[in-house]
N, C-alpha and C positions, 0 to 999 in steps of 0.2 A: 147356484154357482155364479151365477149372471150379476143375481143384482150383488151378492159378497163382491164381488169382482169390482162393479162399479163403486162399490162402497167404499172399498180400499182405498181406488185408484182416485177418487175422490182429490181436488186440490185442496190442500191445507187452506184453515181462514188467514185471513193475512192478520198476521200480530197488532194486537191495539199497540199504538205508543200510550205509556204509564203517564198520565195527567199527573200535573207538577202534585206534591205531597199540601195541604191542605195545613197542614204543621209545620209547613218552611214558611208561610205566608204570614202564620200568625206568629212563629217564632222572628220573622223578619219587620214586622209590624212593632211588637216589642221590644226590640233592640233598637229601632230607630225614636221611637217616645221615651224609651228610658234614655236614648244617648241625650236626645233633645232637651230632656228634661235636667239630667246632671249637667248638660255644660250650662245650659240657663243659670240654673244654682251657683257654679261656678264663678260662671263670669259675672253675675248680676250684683253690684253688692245691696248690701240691707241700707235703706234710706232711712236719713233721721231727719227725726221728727224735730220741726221749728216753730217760735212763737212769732207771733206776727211782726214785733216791733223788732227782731232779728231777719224775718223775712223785706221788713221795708226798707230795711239799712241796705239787704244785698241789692234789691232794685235800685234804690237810689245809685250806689257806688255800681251799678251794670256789673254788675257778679252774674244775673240768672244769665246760663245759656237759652237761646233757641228751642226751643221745643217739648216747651212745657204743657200741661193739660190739666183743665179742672174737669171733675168729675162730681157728679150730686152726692152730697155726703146723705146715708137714709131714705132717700126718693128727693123728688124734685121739691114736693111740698113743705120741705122742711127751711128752704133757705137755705143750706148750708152747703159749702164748696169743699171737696179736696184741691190742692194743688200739688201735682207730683213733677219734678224736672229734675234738674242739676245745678250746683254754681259750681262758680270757680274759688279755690284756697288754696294759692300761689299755684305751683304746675301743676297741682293735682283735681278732676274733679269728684264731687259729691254729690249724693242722689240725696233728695229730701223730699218731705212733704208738709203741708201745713193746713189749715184747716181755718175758713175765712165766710163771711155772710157773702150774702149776693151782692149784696150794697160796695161792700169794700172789694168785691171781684171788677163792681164796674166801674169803682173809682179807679181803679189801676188801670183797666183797660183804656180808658176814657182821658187821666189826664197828660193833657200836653206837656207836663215837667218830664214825665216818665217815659222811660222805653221799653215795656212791660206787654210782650203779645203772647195770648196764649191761646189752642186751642181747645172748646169746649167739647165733650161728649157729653153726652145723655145718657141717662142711667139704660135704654130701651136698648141703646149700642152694644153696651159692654154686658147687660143680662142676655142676650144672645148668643154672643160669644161663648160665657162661662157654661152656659147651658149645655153647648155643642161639645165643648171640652170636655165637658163632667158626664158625655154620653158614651167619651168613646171605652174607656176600660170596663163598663156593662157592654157593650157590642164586643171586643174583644172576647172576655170570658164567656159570654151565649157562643162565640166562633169555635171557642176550645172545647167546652161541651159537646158541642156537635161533630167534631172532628173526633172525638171520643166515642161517642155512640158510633158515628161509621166505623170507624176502625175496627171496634170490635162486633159490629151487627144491630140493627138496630133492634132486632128481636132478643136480645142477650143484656143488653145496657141495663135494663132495671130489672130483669130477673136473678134478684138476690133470693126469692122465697120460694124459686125451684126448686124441686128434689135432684139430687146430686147420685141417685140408686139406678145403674147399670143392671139396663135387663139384657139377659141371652134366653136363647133359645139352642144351641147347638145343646150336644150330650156328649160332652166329652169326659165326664167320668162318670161310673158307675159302682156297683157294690161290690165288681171285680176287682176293682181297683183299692179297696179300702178293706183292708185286714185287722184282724186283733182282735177286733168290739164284735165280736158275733152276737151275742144278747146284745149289742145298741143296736145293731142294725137290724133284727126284730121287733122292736120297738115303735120301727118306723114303718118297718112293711106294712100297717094298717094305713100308715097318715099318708104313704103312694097307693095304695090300695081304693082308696075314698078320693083321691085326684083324678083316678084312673074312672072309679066308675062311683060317683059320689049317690046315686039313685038308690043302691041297696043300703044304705046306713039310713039315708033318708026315709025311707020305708019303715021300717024298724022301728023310727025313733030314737038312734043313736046319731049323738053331737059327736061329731070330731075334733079333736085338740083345737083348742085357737091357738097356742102358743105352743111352742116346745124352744125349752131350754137348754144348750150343751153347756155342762163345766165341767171344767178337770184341768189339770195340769198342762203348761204349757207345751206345743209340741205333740198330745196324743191324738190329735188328726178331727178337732172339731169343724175347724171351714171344709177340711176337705169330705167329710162324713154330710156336709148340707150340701156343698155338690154332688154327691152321689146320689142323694133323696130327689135334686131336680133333674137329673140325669135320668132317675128312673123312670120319674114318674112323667115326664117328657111337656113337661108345663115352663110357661116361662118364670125365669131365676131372677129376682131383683136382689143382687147386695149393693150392701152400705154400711161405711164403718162410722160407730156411735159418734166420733168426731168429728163427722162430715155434719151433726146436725149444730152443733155449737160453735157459733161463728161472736164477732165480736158487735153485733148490731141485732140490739135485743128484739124479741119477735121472727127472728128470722128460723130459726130450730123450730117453731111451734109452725111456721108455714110450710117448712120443705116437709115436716110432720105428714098434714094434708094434706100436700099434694102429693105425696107417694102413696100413699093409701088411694086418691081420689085415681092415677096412674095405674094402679095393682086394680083395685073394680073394671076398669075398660079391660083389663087385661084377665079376668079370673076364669077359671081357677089357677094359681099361680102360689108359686112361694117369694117371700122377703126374707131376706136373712141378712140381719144386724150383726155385726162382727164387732165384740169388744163393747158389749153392750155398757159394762158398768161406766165406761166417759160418760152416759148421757142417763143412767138407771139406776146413780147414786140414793141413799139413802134422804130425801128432800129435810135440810135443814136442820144438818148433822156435821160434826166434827167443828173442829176450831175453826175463829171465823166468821162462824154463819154460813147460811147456804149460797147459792147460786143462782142468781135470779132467770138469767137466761136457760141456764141447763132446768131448772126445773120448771119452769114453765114447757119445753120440749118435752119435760118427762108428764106432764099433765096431759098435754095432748094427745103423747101417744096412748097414756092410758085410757084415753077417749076412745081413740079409734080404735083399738083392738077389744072393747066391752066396754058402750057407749050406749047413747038412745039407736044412733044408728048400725044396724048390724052390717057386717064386712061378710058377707058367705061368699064361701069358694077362695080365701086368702088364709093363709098360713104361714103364720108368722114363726122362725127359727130366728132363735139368737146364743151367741156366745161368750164363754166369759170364763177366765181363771179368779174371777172374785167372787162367788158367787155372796159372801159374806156380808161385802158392802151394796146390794141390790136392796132397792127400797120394799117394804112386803105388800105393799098395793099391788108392786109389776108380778108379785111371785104368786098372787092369790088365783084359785081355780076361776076358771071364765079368762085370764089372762093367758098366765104361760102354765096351761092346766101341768101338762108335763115336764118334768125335769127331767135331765137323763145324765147322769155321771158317767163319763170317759175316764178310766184310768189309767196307768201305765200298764200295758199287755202283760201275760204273766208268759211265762217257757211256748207255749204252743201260739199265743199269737207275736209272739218272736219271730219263732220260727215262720210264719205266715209271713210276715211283715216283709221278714228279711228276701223269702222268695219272689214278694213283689217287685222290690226294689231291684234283684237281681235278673229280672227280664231281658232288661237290654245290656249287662253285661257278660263277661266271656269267663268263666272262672275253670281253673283247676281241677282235675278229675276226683281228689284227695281233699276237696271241701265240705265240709259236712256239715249242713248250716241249724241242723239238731242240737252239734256240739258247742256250735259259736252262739246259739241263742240260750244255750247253760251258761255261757261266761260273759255273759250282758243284762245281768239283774237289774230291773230298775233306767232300766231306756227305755225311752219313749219312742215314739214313730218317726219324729225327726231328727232324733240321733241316730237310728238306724241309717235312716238313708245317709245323712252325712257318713256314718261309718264306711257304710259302701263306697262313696263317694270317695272319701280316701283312700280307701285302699284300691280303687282304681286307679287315682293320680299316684298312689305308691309305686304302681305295675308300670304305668305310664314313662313314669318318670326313669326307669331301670329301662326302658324297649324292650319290655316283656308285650306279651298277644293278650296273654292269658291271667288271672288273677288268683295267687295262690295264697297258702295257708300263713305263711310268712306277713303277706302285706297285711293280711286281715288281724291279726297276732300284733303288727306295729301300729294297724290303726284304731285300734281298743284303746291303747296306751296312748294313743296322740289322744285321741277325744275326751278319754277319763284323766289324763295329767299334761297332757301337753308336749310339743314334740321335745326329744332328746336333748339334752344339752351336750352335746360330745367334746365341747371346746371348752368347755368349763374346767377351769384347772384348782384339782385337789389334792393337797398333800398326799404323801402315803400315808400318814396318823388319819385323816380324816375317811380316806377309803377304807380304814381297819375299823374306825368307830364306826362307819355308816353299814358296811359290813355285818357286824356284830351285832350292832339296831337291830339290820331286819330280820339277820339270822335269830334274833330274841323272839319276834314278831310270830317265824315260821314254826320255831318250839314249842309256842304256847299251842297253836292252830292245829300241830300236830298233835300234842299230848295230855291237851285238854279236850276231858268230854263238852259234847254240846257248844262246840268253837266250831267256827267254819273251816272250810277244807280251803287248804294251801293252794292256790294254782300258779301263782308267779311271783317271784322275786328278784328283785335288779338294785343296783346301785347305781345306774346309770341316772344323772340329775335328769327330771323332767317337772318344767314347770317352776313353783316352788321347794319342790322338794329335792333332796339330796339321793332319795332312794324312795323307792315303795316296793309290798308285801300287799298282792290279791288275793283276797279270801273270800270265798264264796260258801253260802251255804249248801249242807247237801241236798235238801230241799226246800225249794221255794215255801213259802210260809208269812201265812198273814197277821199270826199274830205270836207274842215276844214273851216269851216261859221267866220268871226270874234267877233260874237258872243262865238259860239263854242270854240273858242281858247283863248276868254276872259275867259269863266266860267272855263277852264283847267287851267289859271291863277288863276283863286280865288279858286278852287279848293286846290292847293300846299299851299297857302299861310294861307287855313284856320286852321293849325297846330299850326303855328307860331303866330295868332293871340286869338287862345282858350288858349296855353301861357300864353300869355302876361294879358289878361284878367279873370284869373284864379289864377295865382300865381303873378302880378306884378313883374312877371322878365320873362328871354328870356333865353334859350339854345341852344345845336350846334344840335340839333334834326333837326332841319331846312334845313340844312346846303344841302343836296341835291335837297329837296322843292325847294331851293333857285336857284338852277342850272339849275333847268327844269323851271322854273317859266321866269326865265333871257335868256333863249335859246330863245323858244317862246316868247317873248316879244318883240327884238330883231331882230328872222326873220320876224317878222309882219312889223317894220320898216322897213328894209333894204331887205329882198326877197319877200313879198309878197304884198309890197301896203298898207298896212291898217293902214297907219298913216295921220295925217297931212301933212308929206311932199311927198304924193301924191303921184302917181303909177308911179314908179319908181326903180329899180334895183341898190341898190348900192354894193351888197356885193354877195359873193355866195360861194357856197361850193369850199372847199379848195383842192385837189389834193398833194399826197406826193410827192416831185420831186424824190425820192428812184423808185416812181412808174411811169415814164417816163411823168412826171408833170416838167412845168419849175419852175424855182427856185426865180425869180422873180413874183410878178404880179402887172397888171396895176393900180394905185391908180386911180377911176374916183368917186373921190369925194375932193371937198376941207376941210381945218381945219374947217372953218366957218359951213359946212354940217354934219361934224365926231363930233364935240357939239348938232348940233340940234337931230341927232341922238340918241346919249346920253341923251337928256332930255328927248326927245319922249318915249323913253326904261324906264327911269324913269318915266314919266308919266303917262302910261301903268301897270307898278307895284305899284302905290302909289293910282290910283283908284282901281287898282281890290283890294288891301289891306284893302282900306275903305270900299270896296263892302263886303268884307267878315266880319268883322268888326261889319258891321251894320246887316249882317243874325244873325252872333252868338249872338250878344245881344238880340236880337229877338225871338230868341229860345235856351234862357238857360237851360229851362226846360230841354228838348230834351238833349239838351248837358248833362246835371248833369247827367239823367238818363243811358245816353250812356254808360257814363263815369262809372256810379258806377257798372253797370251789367259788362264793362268790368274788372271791377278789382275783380268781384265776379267767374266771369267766364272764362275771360280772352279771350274767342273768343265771337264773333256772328255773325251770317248769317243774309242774307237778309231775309229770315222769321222773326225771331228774332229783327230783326230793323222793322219788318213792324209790328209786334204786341205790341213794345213798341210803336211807332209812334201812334198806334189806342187806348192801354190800358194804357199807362206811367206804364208799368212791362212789367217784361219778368215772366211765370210763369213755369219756367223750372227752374230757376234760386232760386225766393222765394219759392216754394218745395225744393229744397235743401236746402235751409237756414233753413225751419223748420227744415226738418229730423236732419242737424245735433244739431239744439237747444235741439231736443227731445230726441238725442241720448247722449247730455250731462245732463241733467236735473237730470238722475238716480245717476251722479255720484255726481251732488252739493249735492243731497238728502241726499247721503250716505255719502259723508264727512261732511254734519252738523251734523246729526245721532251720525258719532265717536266723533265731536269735544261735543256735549253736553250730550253725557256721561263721557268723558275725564275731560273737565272742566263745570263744572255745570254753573257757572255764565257768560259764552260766549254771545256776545252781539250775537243777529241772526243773522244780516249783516254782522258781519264780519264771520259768521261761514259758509257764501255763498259763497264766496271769498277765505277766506284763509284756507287751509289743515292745520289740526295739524300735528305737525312734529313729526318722529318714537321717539325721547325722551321725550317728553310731554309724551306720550304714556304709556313709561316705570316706568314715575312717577308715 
């Protein structure tokens, strides 16, 4: 306690005064030689050159002023004089020079006619001079370099070919933390497993990975799945993102290379984890162009260091990437990144997991059922979850709600997948009755066609670009696409554009993305999956950027004659499922009208809501409202007939339902 005590009470050091900055000096050095130097320019003018028999006239006629000087023209050995001075030509004077033997220097000096004094320098004088002058802007720039290196350290100044790879040690996430990928995170409990206690593989004669590779889709939790492997495994974490090796000063990638590796051995057993590997794991000397001389020299190195002459044990290398396509296949070959591990977007149950992580530290509603909400979020990843949460916390937030209920969660599905509400957006009544009737096409189809997804929302409320939207989900999740299946997604899209047409007798650009997903699908059923007439066969296939070390050409294997049958089959695919839908909606107009009118009553409905007009033809959430506000108007027609048939006695009654008398009738 004693000596804490003295420790405290301890007298502060006394404050250095901060030595003048080092950079005023030389910025103050600089502005006085450049001032020095522009006014010199300035005021100095250019001297012209004279020939001798013009130089003798001005002596004779006492033109030179005072204070001229010869200088050795060449060295002294040659003879030869400058003379530089001035004369005079009337009030103004001029600077000149001329150029004279020694002989004729010392006739001038010499003869009694003349009044001609000048004084001589020596070449020895004036190489002195120039020397000292022509030293000082090398001494400045050595002054600025050096004011450079302190400033930022002199141990920092040339370390360009450091490694730039942040290691930890703490464990702040684990495999508690990281939901979804049950099978990837299996994958890895051997490569923590062999960190933990690398002796037993070693025995054996089992290698352990030198590489492991994550790809998948943006967002499904690769960086945070390699923090969780160092977190377990409780070794120290080096990342670095492939960017950080490609700088603009070649050689430098292939050094910071080394020295993280050379970093990671002092440090092993331990993991690196490359984040967004493909910036530096391109394909070497591919795509339009040509390659990259610096990125690929980095990509050589590393392939060094990770299966080299020299071996790395007790290092493990993770890296990530959503390209796995454009990776060079050196870095993919076993001995490198022996393991690959595809992350995909979680299905129903690691949803649901996801979703309860993310919901730890908030407060939700007793009536949240996060079973249900991870049914109606097909196809999100790990970081649209949490933002999902995220919003719907600042939804509760925003209202001074405590607690986060089924509502916010409901609103914020719809912000993430279209974007928030437009409520200010102003629509005709024509256009609320077509967007209406859109999606009410949309919901017709979803209900009453087999093998269509199931209806869960519909709105006309504008979000985003769209005017309206129709969520449809399937009933179960499913990996792979029936031609059936992919038909009813076709009449699905197109039943918008057909409640249209059969409703109003005209057509609009509402369609117009219907028309793009309807024409994607149609299109790869011909040409990548088989399900045409012209039989199972591969004509076409996903496209590659050449930016992305894709070549720039590709093979045509089909002919003109096959790129038309194509074409019709694409049309003929679209022009039945159009009749297919065609023929539901006329079939259930009812259903449609109803749809149609509750949403322009209501403007959203849920899958509840669609299934009790389905059973009742009403919604009775919708007609209580429409009473309430009948009955809430009723008091006031009462009471404007009331004034108007006291006002004016002989008012017909219908009109005195209708029209208010106005404040001047009044005053009559």
């Amino acid at each position: 306690m004693d000596e804490n005590k003295n420790q405290n009470n301890q007298p502060k050091a006394p404050m250095r005064r901060r030595k003048p900055d080092f950079l005023f000096f030389v910025l103050v050095i600089f502005l006085i030689i450049g001032g020095w130097m522009l006014f010199s320019r300035l005021t100095t003018q250019t001297p012209r050159e004279l020939d001798y028999q013009t130089f003798y006239a001005y002596v004779e006629e006492n033109r030179i002023n005072d204070g001229s000087t010869a200088t050795p023209a060449g060295g002294e050995n040659y003879g030869l004089y400058t003379i530089e001075g001035s004369y005079k030509d009337g009030d103004k004077n001029y600077r000149f020079y001329v150029v004279v033997t020694e002989d004729i220097l010392n006739n001038l000096i010499t003869s009694p006619d003349l009044e001609f004094q000048v004084a001589i320098k020596t070449i020895s004088e004036n190489f002195w001079l120039s020397f000292i002058l022509s030293l000082i802007p090398y001494v400045l720039l050595i002054g600025f370099f050096i004011f450079i290196s302190r400033a930022q350290g002199n141990s920092k100044a040339f370390d360009f070919g450091k490694s730039t790879a942040r290691m930890t040690r703490e464990k702040t996430v684990t495999f508690n933390d990281v939901a979804g990928c049950d099978e990837e995170k299996e994958e890895l409990v051997e490569i923590i497993d062999f960190l933990k206690n690398p002796k037993k593989y070693v025995e054996i004669g089992a290698r352990i990975p030198k590489g492991v590779l994550l790809f998948g889709p943006p967002g499904t939790g690769k960086t945070l799945l390699a923090k969780a492997v160092a977190g377990e495994a409780n070794v120290p974490f080096f990342s670095i993102s492939g960017s950080d090796f490609v700088e603009m000063f070649v050689g430098v990638g292939a050094s910071r290379v080394r020295d993280m590796f050379k970093t990671a051995k002092e440090n092993s057993p331990c993991i690196i984890f490359i984040d967004e590997i493909d910036a530096v794991g391109r394909q070497r000397g591919a795509g339009m162009g040509g390659g990259h001389d610096e990125r690929e020299q980095t990509l050589n190195q590393l392939l060094v260091e990770m299966d080299g002459f020299n071996a790395n044990l007790g290092i493990i290398v993770m890296a990530a990437t959503n390209r796995p396509d454009v990776l060079d296949p050196a870095l993919l070959r076993p001995g490198r990144f022996d393991r690959q591990i595809t992350i995909n977007n979680p299905d129903v149950v690691g949803r649901e997991a996801i979703l309860k992580v993310h919901a730890r530290n908030k407060h939700f509603d007793s009536t949240v059922n996060f079973k249900e909400i991870a049914h109606r979020i097909p196809g999100f990843s790990g970081a649209d979850i949490e933002n999902l949460l995220n919003e719907a916390a600042l939804l509760a937030a925003r209202q001074n709600r405590k607690v986060i209920n089924v509502f916010d969660i409901d609103e914020a599905i719809d912000r993430v997948m279209m974007g928030p509400a437009k409520k200010t957006r102003k629509m005709t009544e024509k256009e609320r009755q077509i967007v209406a009737f859109h999606e009410a096409g949309h919901a017709v189809i979803g209900l009453k066609l087999e093998d269509a997804s199931i209806v869960q929302k519909v709105t006309i409320i504008p979000r985003g670009q769209a005017g309206g939207y129709n969520l449809m989900i399937p009933a179960e999740e499913h990996y792979l696409e029936s031609k059936a299946s992919l038909r009813a997604r076709i009449t699905g899209y197109l039943g918008g554009r057909v409640s249209e047409e059969i409703n109003f007798k005209d057509v609009t650009t509402g369609a117009q993305n219907d028309f793009q997903m309807a024409t994607r699908i149609a299109r790869a059923m011909v040409t990548e999956y088989g399900m045409s007439d012209l039989g199972p066969v591969q004509y076409e296939q996903q496209q590659g950027s050449v930016f992305l070390g894709r070549d720039y050409l590709k093979e045509k294997n089909f002919s003109d004659q096959i790129a038309l049958e194509i074409d019709k089959e694409t049309r003929r695919i679209i022009e039945e499922c159009y009749d297919k839908a065609k023929e539901i909606i006329l079939a259930n107009m009812d259903l449609l009208n109803n749809i149609a009118k509750y949403l322009l009553q209501v403007e959203t409905i849920t899958k509840q809501d669609i299934d009790e007009i389905c059973a009742t033809g009403h919604l009775k959430r919708a007609d209580e409202a429409l009473k309430q506000e009948n009955v809430e108007e009723t008091p006031k027609v009462e009471e404007t007939k009331n004034e108007a048939d006291t006002v004016v006695s002989n008012a017909d009654a219908s009109t005195t339902d209708t029209t208010p008398t106005s404040g001047d009738s009044n005053e009559n």
